[in-house]
C-alpha positions, -999 to +999 in steps of 0.1 A: +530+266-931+527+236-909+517+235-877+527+206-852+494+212-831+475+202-861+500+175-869+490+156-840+453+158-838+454+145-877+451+175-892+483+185-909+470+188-942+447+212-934+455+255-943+454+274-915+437+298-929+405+282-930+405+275-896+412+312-890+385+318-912+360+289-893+371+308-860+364+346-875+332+334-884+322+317-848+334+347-831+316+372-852+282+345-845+288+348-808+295+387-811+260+394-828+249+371-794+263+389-773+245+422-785+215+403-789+218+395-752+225+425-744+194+441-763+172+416-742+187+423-710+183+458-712+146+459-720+142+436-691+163+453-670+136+487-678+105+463-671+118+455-636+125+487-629+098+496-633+080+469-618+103+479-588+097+518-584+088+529-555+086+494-542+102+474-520+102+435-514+084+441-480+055+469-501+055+440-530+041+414-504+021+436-491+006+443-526+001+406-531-014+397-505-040+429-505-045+413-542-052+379-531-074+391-506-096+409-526-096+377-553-112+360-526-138+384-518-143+387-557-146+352-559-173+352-529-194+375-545-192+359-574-207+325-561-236+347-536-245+362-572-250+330-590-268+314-562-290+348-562-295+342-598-303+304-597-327+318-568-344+345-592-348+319-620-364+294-598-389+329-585-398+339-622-405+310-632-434+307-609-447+342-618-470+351-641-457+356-676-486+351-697-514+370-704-544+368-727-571+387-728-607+386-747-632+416-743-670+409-754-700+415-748-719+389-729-756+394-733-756+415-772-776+443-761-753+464-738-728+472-761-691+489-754-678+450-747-676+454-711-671+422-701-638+402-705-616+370-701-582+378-687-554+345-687-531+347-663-504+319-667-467+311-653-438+295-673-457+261-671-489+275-681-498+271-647-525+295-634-561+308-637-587+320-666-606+352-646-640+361-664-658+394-653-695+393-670-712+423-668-748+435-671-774+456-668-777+443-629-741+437-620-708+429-623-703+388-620-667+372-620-655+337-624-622+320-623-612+288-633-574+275-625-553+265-652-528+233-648-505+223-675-526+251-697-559+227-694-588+234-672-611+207-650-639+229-654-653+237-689-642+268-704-665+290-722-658+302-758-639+333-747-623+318-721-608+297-742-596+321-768-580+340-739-556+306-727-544+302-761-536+333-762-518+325-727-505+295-738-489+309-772-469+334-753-429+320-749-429+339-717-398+358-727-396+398-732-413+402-766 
């Protein structure tokens, strides 16, 4: 069969049949679209339902701006605790951290090692060596401060085995 609208556009030659054929196939493409659509339109249609119930546009700015309200104040509290933090670092790290300690006996004829070396040292080994001596007459107690984990003044034997001690401490929770 010839057609005279084919004819004219240079297509004469052509069976109709495969142009019915072309044409079944591109509807039944834009049929399975169409569901496809309609699949996809449906679920969102249930999501904004949803999203809507019980709501208006007038409760949904409401909503909104309650939520950006409390974003800011979240956002406030966040930066007072960082500054509290950064504040707390900075307090630590000037408290002291480090301890040694050395018990001895200072004259070798009391016994029981009553006397002792206690290090007391900060984050920079920063601090003070306390010695109590104690004997038969009394109770006698030095200190000596601690920069930079040296001393100006000397240190005696225990004293010293007490700021290494100190000083080999990381400071951290061991």
């Amino acid at each position: 069969m010839q057609s005279t609208l084919l004819n004219n556009i240079g297509l004469g030659n052509v069976d109709i049949s495969i142009f019915f054929i072309a044409f079944s196939v591109i509807i039944f493409g834009l049929f399975v679209t169409v569901i496809i659509l309609f699949i996809r339109f449906s679920k969102l249609n249930k999501r904004y339902q949803k999203f809507m119930q019980g709501n208006t546009a007038r409760s949904l700015e409401t909503d909104i701006v309650r939520l950006y309200e409390d974003t800011k104040y979240v956002k406030l509290a966040v930066e007072k605790n960082r500054k509290d933090v950064v504040n707390l670092f900075d307090k630590i790290s000037h408290a002291f951290q480090k301890v040694g300690l050395v018990k001895y006996d200072a004259f070798k004829q009391m016994g029981g090692k009553l006397s002792f070396c206690l290090a007391l040292l900060d984050e920079g080994n920063n601090g003070f060596v306390l010695n109590s001596v104690h004997s038969a007459e009394g109770c006698y107690t030095y200190t000596k401060e601690i920069i930079a984990g040296a001393s100006a003044i000397h240190l005696g034997d225990e004293e010293k085995q007490a700021l290494s001690m100190a000083c080999a401490q990381n400071g951290e929770n061991e």
